[in-house]
C-alpha positions in Angstrom: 97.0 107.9 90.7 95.8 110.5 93.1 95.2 113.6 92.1 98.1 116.4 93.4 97.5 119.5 95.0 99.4 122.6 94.2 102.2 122.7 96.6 100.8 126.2 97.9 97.1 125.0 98.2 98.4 122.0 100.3 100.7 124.1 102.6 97.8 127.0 102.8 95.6 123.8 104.2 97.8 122.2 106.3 98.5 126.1 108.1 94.6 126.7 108.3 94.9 122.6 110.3 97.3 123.2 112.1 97.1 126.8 113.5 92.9 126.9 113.7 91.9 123.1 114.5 94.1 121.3 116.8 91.1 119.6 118.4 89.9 118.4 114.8 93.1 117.1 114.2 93.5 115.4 117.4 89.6 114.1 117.6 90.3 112.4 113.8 94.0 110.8 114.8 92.2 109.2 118.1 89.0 107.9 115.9 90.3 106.5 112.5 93.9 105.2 114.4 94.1 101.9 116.0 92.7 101.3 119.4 95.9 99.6 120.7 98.8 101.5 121.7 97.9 103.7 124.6 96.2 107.0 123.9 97.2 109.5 121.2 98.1 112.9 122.5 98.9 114.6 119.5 98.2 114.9 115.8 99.9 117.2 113.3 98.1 117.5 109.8 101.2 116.5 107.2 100.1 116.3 103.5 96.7 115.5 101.5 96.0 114.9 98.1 93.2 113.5 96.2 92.6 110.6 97.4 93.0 111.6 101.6 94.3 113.3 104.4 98.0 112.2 106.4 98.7 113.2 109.9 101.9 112.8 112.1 100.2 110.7 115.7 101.8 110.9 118.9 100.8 108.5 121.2 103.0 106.9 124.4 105.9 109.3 122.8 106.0 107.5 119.6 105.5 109.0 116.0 104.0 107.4 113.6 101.7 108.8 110.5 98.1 107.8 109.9 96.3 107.9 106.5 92.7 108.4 106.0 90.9 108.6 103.3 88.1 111.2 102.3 84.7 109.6 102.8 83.5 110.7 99.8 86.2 109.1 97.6 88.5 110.6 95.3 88.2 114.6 95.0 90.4 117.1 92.6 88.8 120.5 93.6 90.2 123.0 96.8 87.0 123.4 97.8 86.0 119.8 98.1 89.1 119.3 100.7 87.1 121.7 103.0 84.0 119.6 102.4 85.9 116.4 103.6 87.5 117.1 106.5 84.4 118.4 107.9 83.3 115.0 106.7 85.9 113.4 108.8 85.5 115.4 111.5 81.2 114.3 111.9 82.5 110.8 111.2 85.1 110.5 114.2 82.8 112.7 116.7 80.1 110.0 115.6 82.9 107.2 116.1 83.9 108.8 119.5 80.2 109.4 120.8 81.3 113.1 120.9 78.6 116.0 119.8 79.8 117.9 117.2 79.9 121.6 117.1 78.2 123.5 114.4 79.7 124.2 110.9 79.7 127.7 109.6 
């Protein structure tokens, strides 16, 4: 059973996603999706919990939601969420042959 984030922890997250990192989300929905389909033009961050990351993928004007799971495994700590999605985000710049911008 994955662990469950507070329901304020997880919407706090999926804001931060959302409102400040569009690309990421976008860059990670076109590298861990499948390559069939046509190409993704969006991705909406909907839920996470201890065992990964779900996001809502628009591609040819279909929905349809895309789970990934954090690199590192299984986590139960806010701050390792942080920790992985950076994670994901090296991992689909690396997948996509894309340079990845500096972490602060």
């Amino acid at each position: 059973m994955p662990h469950i984030f507070d329901a304020d922890v997880v919407s706090a997250i999926l804001r931060h996603m959302n409102g400040d990192h569009t690309d990421d989300n976008l860059l990670i929905a076109r590298a861990f999706s499948p390559a069939e389909g046509g190409e993704i033009t969006g991705a909406v961050m909907t839920g996470l919990d201890g065992d990964g990351g779900t996001w809502e993928v628009t591609r040819g004007g279909e929905l349809t939601e895309l789970r990934v799971a954090w690199p590192s495994g299984a986590i139960s700590e806010r701050p390792a969420v942080r920790r992985e999605v950076v994670a994901l985000y090296d991992l689909a710049c690396e997948r996509l042959g894309v340079e990845p911008r500096p972490h602060g």
